[in-house]
N, C-alpha and C positions, 0 to 999 in steps of 0.2 A: 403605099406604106406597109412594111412588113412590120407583124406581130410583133417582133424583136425591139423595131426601131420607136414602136408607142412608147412612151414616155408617162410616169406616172402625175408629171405636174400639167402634162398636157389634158390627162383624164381628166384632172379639179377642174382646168380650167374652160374645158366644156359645159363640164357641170355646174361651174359657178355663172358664164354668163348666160345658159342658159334660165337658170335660178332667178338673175338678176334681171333677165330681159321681161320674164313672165310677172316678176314681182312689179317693177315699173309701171309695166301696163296696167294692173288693180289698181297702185296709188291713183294714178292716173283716170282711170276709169271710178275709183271711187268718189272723186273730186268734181266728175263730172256725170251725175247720174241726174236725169231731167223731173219734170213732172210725170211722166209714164213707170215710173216706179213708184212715185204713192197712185196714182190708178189703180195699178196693178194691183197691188195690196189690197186698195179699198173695195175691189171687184174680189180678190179671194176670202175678205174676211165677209161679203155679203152672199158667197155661195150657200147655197143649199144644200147642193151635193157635195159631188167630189171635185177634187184637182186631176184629172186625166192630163197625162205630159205622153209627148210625140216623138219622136225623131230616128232617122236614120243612122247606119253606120255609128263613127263616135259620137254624134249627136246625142243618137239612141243610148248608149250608154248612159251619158250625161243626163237625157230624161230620167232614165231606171235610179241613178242615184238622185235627181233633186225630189221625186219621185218619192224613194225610198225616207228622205230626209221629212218630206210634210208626214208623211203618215206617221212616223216617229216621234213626230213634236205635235201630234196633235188636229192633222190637219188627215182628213181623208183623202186620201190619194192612189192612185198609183199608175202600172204603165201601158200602152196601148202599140202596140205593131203597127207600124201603118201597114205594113202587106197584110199582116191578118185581119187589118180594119174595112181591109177593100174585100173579103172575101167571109165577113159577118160579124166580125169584130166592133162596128161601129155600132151594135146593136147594145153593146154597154155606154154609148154616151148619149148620158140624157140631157131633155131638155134642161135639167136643176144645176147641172154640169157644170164646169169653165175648163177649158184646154188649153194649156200654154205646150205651142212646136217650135219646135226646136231647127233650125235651117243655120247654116253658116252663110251661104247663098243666099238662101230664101227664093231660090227654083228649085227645091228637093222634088222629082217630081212624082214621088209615091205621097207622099203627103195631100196628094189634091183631092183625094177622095175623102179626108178626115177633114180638110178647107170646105169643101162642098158642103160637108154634113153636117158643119156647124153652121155657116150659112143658112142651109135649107130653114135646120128648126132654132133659131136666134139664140144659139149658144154661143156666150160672150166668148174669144177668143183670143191668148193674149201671143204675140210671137216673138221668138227671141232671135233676130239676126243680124250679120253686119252692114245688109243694103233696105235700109226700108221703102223705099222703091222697088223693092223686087214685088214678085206676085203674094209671096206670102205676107211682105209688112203691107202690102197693099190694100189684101185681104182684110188685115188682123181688127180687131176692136181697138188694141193696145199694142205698140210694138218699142219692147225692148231691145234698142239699138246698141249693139256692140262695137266699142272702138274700133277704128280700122287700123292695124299695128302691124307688123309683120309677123309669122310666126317665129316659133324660137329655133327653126331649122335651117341651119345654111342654104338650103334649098328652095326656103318658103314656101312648102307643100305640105307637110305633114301636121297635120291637126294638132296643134301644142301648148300655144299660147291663146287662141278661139275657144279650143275647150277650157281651159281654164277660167277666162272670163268669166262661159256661161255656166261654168259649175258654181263657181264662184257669187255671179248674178241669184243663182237657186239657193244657195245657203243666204244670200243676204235677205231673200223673199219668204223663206222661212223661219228665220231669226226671228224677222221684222213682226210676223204674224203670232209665231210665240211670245213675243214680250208686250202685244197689243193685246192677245188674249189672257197675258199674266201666268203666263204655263209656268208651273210650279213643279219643285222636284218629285213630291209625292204624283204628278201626274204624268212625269216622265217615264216613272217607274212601272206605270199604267202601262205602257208599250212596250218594255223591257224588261219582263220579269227572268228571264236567265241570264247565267252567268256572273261576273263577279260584280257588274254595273244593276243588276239587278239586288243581290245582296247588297251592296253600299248603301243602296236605296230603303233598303226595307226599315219599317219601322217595327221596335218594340213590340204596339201591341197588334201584330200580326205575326209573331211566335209566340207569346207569352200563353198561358195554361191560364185561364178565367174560370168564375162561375164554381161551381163545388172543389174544383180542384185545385183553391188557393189558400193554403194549411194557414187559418187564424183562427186565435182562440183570443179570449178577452182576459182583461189583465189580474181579475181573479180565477182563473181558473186553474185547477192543482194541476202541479205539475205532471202527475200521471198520467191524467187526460193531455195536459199536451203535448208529451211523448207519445202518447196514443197516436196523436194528428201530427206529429212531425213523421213519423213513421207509416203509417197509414196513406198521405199524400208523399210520399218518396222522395220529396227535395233536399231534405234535412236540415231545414227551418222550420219557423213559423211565426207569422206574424203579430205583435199582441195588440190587441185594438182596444180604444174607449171611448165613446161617445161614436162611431163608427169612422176614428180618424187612428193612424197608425202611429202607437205610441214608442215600438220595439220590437224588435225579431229578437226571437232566440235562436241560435246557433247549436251545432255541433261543440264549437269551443264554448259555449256558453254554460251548456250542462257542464262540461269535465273542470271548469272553473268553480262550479258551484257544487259539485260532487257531495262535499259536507253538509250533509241536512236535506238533502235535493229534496226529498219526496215532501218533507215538513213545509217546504216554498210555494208560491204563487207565479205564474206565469208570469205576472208583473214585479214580482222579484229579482227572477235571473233575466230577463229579455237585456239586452244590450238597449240604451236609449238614442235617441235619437239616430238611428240606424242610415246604414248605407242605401238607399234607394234607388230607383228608375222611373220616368216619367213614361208614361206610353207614345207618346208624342215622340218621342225620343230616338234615333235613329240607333238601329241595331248595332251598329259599330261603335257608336259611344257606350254599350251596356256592355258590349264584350271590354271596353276599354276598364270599365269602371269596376268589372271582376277581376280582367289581371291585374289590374291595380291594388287592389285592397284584397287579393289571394284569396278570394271567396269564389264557393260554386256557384251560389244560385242570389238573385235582387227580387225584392216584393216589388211589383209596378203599383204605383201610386197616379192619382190622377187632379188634380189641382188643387183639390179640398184634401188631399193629404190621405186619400180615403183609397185601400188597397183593394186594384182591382185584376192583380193576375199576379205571376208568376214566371219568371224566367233563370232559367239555368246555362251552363256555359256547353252543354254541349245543345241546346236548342238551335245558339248561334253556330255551331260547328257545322250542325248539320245543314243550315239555311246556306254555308257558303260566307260567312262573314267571319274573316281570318286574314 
């Protein structure tokens, strides 16, 4: 077929069934997933060590991402060569260990030197392939058996809808292990500190200015001393406290509203009441929200008793990446 004579409803239409042949197979394969999948969990959530994953060729990929996926959500992991496992590489899997290999076969036959090893010193071994009678589900402690489907390749060769399963299988194995350990956003943010996934995540008081550099004065104090402290700490606030609970900020608009008589006043005269605040708890992106909203620069962070314990401004969020 000439370049000319392709057809652009013939491109969808590859692309749809093969779309549709690989999507099938999950339903399918999700409807039919045994007892060897809570095993498996219940052997990773009782590791000590790490999760080391195997495989050759795309396999091997698919290891490096499910791989990549436990250490991200929480789970120590990561990836192992088998050529470089046969040549001293096996000298990172410990006894505290668990290994899940990767085989579409399961006669991958570099793999048998990281089968051996786990063998040797009774490192649980979980494997993921389509013949569990092969040498490797033979082997395994646990073998996650993969449907047997065609791929999505007119040809039925090329690794398509096999990888996808077991990528697939690896996301459901580390879901499963995040929501058993209660893995929380604060603690995703733990593994992801760049980028914009990492600003989404940050909380308040992990920018916010604490400690000496949170400009509050108490509700009698003249106003020249609080100009002092608004000026002084550079936000161009300040908070006015009583009883050690935040009764009011004064502003910039605050002074120029009160101009007539300002110095004759009391902190707790001009402070605006009941003020716009920030929780520290509070995720960065809502405090950026809560400045453009109400056109203000900077929020007093507050912490449950109402009691002011930092300070945030909008270019804090600017520069953290939350925008």
């Amino acid at each position: 077929m000439t370049q000319n004579a392709i057809s652009p409803e013939l491109i969808n239409e590859i692309g749809s069934r093969v779309l549709r042949d690989e999507g099938t197979a999950l339903i399918d394969f999700s409807e039919h997933l045994t007892t060897d999948f809570q095993i498996a969990v219940e052997k990773m959530l009782a590791c000590d060590g790490r999760i080391i994953l195997s495989g050759i060729g795309k396999s091997g990929h698919v290891a490096r991402k499910i791989s990549s996926t436990l250490a991200s959500t929480g789970t120590p992991s990561f990836y192992v060569h088998p050529s470089e496992a046969s040549h001293g590489d096996l000298g990172m899997v410990r006894p505290e260990d668990l290994c899940i290999l990767i085989s579409n076969s399961g006669e991958t036959s570099e793999l048998g030197d990281i089968i051996a090893h786990t063998r040797r010193f009774a490192i649980p071994m979980v494997a993921i392939t389509k013949r569990p009678d092969s040498a490797l589900g033979m082997a395994s402690d646990v073998t996650l058996t993969l449907p047997d489907v065609p791929e999505a390749c007119r040809i039925g060769m090329a690794p398509t809808t096999s990888t996808t399963l077991s990528l697939a299988l690896g996301d459901a194995l580390a879901v499963a292990l995040m929501e058993l350990r209660d893995f929380k956003p604060e603690n995703f943010r733990t593994y992801h500190p760049g980028g914009k996934l990492g600003a989404q995540l940050t909380k308040v008081n992990q920018l916010m200015h604490g400690g000496d550099a949170v400009p509050v004065v108490s509700a009698d104090t003249s106003m020249s001393e609080a100009i002092i402290t608004m000026t002084s700490k550079g936000f161009g606030i300040a908070g006015v406290v009583e009883d050690g609970k935040l009764i009011g900020v004064i502003s910039d608009g605050d002074l120029r509203r009160n101009l007539d008589g300002l110095m004759d006043k009391s902190a707790g005269d001009v402070a605006t009441k009941k003020p716009v605040t920030i929780h520290g708890e509070s995720l960065a992106e809502e405090a950026l929200r809560v400045l453009n909203t109400h056109k203000i620069g900077a929020l007093i962070v507050v912490d449950s008793q109402n009691a002011p314990i930092g300070v945030l401004n909008i270019h804090d969020c600017l520069r953290a990446g939350v925008a």
